[in-house]
C-alpha positions as CSV (number, residue, x, y, z in Angstrom):
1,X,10.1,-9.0,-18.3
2,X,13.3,-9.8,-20.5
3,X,15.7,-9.3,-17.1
4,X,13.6,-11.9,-14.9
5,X,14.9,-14.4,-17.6
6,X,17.9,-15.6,-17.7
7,X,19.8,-18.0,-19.6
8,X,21.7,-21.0,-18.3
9,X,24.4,-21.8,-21.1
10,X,25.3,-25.4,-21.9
11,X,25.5,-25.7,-26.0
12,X,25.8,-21.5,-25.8
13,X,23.3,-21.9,-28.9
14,X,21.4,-18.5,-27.6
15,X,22.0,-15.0,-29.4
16,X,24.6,-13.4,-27.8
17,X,23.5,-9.8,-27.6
18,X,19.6,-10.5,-27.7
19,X,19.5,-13.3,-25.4
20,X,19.8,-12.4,-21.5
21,X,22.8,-14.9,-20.3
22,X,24.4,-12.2,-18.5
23,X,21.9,-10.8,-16.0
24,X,22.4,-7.5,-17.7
25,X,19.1,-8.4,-20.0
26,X,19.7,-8.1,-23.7
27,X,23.4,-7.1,-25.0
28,X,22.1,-5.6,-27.9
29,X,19.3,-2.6,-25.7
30,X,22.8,-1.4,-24.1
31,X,24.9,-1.8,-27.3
32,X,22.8,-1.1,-30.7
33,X,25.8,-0.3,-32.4
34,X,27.9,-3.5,-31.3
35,X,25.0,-6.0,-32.0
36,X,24.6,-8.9,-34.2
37,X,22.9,-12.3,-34.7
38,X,26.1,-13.7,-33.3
39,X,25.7,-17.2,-31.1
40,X,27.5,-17.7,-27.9
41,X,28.9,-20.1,-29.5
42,X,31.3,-17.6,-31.7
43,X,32.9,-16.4,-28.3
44,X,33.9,-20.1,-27.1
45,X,36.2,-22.4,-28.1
46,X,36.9,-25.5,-26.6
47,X,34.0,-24.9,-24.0
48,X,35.0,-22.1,-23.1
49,X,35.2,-18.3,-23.1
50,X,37.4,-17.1,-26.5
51,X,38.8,-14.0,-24.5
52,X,40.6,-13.4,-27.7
53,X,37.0,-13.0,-29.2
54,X,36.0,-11.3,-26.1
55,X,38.5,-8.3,-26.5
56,X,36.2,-6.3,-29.6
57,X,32.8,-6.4,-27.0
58,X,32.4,-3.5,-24.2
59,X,34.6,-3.9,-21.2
60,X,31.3,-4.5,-19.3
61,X,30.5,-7.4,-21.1
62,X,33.5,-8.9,-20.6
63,X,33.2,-8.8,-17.3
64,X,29.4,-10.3,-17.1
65,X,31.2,-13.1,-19.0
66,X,34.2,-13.8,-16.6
67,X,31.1,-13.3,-13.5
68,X,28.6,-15.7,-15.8
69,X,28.4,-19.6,-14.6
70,X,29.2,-21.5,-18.0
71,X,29.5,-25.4,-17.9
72,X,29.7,-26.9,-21.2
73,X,27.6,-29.8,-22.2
74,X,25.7,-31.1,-24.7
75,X,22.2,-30.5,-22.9
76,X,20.5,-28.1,-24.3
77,X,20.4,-24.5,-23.2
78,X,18.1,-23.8,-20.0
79,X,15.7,-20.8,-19.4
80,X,15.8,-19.9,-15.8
81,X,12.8,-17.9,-14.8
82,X,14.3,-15.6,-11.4
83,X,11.0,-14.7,-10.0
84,X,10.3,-17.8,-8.7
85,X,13.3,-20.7,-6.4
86,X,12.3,-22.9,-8.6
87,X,13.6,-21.3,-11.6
88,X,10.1,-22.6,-13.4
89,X,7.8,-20.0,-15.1
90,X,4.6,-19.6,-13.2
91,X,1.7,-17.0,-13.3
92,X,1.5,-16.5,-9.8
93,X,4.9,-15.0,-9.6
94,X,4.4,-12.7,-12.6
95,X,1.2,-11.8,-11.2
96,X,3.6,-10.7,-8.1
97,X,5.5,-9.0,-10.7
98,X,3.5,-6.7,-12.0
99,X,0.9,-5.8,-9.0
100,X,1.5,-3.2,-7.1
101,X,1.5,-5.0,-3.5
102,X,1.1,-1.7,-1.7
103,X,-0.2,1.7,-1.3
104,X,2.2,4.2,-2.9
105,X,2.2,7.3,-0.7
106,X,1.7,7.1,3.1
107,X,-1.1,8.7,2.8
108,X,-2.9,6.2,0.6
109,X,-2.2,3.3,3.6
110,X,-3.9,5.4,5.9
111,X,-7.3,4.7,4.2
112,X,-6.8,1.3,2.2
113,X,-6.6,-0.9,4.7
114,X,-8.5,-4.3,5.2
115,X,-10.3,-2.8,8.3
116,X,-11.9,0.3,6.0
117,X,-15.0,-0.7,3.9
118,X,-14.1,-0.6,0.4
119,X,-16.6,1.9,-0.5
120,X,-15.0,4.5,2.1
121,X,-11.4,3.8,0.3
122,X,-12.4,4.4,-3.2
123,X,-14.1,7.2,-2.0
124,X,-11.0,8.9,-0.2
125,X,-9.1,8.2,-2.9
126,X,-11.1,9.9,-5.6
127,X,-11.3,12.8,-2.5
128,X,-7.6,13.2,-2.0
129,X,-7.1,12.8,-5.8
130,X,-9.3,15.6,-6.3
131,X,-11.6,13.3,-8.5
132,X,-15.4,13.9,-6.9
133,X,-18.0,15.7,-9.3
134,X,-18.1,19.2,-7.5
135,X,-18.3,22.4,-9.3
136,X,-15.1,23.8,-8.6
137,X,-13.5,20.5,-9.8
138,X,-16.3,20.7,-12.9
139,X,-14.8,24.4,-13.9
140,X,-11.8,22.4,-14.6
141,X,-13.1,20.7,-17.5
142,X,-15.1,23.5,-18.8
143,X,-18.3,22.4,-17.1
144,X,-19.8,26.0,-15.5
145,X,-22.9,26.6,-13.9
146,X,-23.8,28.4,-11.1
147,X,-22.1,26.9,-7.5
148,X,-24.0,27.0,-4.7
149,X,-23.4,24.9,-1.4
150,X,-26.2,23.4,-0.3
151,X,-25.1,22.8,3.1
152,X,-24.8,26.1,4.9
153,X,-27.5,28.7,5.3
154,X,-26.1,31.7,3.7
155,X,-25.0,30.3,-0.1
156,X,-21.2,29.9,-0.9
157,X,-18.9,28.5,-3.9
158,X,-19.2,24.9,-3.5
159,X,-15.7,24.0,-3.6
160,X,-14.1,20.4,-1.5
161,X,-12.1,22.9,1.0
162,X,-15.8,24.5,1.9
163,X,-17.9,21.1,1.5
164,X,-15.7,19.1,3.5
165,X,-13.8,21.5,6.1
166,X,-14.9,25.4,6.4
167,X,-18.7,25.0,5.6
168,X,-21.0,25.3,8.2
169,X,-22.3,21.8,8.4
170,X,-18.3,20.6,8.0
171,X,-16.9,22.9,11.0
172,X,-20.1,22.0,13.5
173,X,-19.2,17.8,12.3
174,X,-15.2,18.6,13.2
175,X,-15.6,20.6,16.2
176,X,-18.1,18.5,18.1
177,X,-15.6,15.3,17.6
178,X,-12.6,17.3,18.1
179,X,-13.8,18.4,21.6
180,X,-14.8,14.9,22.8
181,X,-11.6,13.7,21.7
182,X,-10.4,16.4,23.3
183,X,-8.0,17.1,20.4
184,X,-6.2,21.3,20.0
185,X,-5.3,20.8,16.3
186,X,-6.1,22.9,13.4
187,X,-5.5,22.5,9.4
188,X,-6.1,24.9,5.8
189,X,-7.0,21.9,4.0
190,X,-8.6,18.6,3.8
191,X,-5.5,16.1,3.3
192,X,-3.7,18.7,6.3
193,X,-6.9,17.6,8.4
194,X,-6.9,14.1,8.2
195,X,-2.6,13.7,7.9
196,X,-2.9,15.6,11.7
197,X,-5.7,13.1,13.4
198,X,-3.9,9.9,11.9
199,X,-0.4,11.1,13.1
200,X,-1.5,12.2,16.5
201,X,0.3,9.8,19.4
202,X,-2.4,8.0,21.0
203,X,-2.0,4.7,23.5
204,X,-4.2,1.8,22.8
205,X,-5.2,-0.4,19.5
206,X,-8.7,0.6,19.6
207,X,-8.6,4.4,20.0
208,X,-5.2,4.1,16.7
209,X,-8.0,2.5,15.0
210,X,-10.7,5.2,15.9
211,X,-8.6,7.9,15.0
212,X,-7.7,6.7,12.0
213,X,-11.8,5.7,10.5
214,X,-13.0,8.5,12.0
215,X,-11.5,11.1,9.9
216,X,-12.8,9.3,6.7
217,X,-16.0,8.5,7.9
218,X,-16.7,11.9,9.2
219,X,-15.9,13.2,5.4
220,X,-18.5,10.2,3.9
221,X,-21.3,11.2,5.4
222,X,-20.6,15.1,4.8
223,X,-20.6,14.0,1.3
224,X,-23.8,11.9,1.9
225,X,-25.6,14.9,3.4
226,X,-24.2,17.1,0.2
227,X,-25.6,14.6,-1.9
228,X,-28.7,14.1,-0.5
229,X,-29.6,17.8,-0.1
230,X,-28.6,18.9,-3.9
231,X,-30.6,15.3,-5.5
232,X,-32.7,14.7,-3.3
233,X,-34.2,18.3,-2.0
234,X,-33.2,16.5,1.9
235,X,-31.7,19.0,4.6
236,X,-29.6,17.0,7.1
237,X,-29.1,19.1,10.3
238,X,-25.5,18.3,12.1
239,X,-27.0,16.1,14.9
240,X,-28.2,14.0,11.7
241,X,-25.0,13.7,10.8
242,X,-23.3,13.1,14.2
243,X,-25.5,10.4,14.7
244,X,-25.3,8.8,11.2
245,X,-20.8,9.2,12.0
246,X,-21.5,7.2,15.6
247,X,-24.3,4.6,14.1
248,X,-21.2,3.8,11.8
249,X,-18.7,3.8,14.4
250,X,-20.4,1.1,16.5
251,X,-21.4,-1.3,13.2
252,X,-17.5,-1.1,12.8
253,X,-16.9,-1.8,16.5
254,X,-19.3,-4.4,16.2
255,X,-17.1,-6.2,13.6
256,X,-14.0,-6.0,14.6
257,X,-13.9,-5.7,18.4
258,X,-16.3,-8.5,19.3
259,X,-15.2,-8.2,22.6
260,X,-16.6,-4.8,23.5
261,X,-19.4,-3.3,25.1
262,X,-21.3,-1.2,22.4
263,X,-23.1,1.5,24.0
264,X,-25.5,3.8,22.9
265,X,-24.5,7.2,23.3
266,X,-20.8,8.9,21.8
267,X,-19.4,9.4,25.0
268,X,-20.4,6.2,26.7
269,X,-18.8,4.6,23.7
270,X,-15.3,6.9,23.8
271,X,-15.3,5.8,27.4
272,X,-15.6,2.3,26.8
273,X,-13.2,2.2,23.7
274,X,-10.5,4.2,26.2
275,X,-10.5,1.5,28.4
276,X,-9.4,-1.4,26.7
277,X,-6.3,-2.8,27.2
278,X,-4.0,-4.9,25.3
279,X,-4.4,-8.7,27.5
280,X,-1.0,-9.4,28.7
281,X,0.1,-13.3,29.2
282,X,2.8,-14.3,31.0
283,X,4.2,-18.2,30.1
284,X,6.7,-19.7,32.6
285,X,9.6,-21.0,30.5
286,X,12.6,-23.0,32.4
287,X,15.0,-25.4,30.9
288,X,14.4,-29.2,31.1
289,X,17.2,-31.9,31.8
290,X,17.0,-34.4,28.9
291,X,15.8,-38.0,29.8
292,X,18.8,-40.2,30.6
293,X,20.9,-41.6,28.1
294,X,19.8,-38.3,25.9
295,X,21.7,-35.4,25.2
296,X,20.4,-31.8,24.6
297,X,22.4,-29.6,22.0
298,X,21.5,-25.9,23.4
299,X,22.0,-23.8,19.7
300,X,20.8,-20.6,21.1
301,X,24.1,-20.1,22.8
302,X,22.6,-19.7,26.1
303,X,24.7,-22.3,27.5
304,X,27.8,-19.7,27.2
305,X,26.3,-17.5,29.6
């Protein structure tokens, strides 16, 4: 916080090395060995900089002083707060500060966006973080019991790799989606599965918007169906879950594509979201003689062409 606030010198009353007057922030966290409760004041002399008194500090902060603004006046110092034009300390602009204002990895601002529910964000980010209660992740904090996935027929290691990608249930959910979308891609891992349907080239806003929910909602509701079968005692077949992905899918529509026809069936609805288009506009611009006695001053330099 110390090097968003600077000092303006006037009386140079401030502490020299434990005041930030420089823009290098506090003298003395750079120089432990050369610091002192020494004023400014003891390095001017007739309002101005003593480079006599100058020559026994670091080179460096001889130069901050040569580069620093001083005008000496009887005023009283000024604290100058950078964060904000106004040079006034505010909240807002700390707050800006210290937020983070974006996702930190790529990956991250492919599922925290103001488009995904929050629920499916927090969720994907305890997934990719490795962060949901399944045994495998359990083991890691000395939690064992036996593993059993509760979604495939024959009983396997519950790990997120098998729930979420090579389970029976998981595969039937990716391939039927895959093939409608008529997608060739494959992937060892979760994070590899969804990184290769949100980078895949694909023309249109709505279908860059499908491939990029569909992914995350297609690993909720596997979850869901995990859940609901190990709590609840609840098989959910994989046209259970296919329907529960494409009931979602047209909610979302719904929301944020007012214009569109919402259809019933999956591939009535690919169809229809693989149709729309971008509208195009097309304004007629042409340049207008001023009204007489006027003058027009042209400052986009087409008049030199």
């Amino acid at each position: 916080m110390e090097h968003w606030l600077l000092w303006d010198l006037s009386r140079g009353e401030v502490a020299f090395w434990w005041d930030n007057w420089s823009g290098l922030g506090p003298l003395a966290w750079r120089f432990p060995e050369e610091a002192s409760d020494a004023r400014a004041t003891a390095f001017l002399r007739e309002g101005r900089w003593d480079y006599s008194a100058l020559a026994s500090v670091p080179a460096v902060v001889r130069d901050a002083a040569q580069g620093s603004f001083f005008c000496f006046r009887l005023d009283p110092d000024t604290l100058v707060w950078l964060r904000d034009p106004s040079g006034v300390f505010s909240i807002r602009s700390t707050y800006q500060l210290v937020r983070l204002a974006r996702a930190r990895s790529w990956v991250f601002s492919f599922f925290w966006h103001s488009f995904i529910p929050r629920k499916l964000s927090f969720f994907m980010l305890r997934l990719v973080n490795g962060q949901l209660p399944m045994d495998d992740v359990l083991e890691k904090f000395q939690i064992h019991g036996p593993s059993k996935c509760h979604c495939c027929v024959l009983g396997q290691l519950e790990t997120m790799e098998h729930v979420f990608l090579t389970g029976q249930l998981a595969s039937a959910t990716w391939a039927f989606f895959k093939h409608s979308l008529e997608l060739s891609t494959s992937a060892a891992t979760v994070r590899s599965r969804c990184a290769t349907w949100w980078l895949l080239p694909v023309k249109g806003k709505v279908i860059r918007w499908l491939m990029r929910i569909l992914p995350i909602l297609i690993l909720w509701f596997l979850w869901r169906a995990r859940n609901m079968s190990r709590f609840e005692g609840r098989k959910i077949c994989g046209s259970q879950v296919r329907a529960l992905i494409v009931h979602e899918v047209r909610m979302l529509v719904r929301a944020h594509f007012p214009g569109i026809t919402v259809l019933g069936q999956w591939d009535e609805l690919l169809k229809a979201l693989s149709v729309v288009r971008r509208a195009l506009t097309a304004t007629a611009v042409r340049w207008a003689f001023p009204p007489t006695g006027c003058f027009k001053l042209n400052t986009d330099g087409c008049a030199t062409e």
